[in-house]
C-alpha positions in Angstrom: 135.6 147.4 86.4 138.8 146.5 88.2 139.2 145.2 91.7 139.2 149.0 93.1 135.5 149.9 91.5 134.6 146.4 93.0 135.9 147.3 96.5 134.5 150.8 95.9 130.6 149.4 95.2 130.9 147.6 98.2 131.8 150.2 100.7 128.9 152.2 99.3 126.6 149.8 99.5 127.9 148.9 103.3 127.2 152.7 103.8 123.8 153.1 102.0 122.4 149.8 103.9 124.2 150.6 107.8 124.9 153.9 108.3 121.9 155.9 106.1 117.8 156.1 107.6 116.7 158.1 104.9 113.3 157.1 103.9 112.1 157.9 100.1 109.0 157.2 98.6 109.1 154.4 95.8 112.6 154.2 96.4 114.5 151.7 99.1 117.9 153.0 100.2 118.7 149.6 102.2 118.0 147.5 99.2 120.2 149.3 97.2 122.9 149.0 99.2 122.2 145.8 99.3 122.5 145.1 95.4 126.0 147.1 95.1 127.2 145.2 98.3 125.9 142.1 96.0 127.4 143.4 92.5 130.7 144.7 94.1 131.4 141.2 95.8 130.2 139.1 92.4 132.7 141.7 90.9 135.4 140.7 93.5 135.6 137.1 93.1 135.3 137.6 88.9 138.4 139.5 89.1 140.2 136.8 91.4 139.2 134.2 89.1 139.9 136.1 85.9 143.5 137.1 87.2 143.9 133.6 88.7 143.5 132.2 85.1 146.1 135.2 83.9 148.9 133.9 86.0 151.1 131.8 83.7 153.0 129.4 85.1 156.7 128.6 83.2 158.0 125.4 83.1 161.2 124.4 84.5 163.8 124.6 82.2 165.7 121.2 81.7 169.1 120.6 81.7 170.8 120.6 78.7 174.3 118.8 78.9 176.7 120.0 75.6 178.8 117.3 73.9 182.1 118.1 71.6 181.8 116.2 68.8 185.8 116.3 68.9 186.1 114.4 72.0 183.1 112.2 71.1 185.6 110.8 68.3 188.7 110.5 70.4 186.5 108.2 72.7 187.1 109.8 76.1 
């Protein structure tokens, strides 16, 4: 599930638990909202940390200085 589906879960669950008052027998509307709001933002910050890690980071590349082994022998 990428950041989207994450994002996704929790506008659902926002909806289910704010903007809904149906009322079901042996089922609770506002706690399910609840628990996507819950999973979506769990999923939210394992992403982050997951694509955090991804991010290489490349070394600077040194300097390299090039000698002629010609003028190394003249001694200039």
């Amino acid at each position: 599930m990428g950041l989207g589906g994450c994002i996704i879960l929790i506008a659902v669950g926002a909806i289910l638990t704010f903007a809904t008052d149906w009322k079901m027998e042996g089922f609770n509307v506002t706690v399910a909202g609840l628990v996507m709001m819950a999973v979506g933002i769990i999923g939210v910050a394992a992403f982050t940390s997951i694509a955090r890690r991804r991010r290489a980071v490349v070394p600077p590349v040194a300097q390299t200085t090039v000698v002629d082994p010609d003028q190394e022998r003249r001694g200039y």
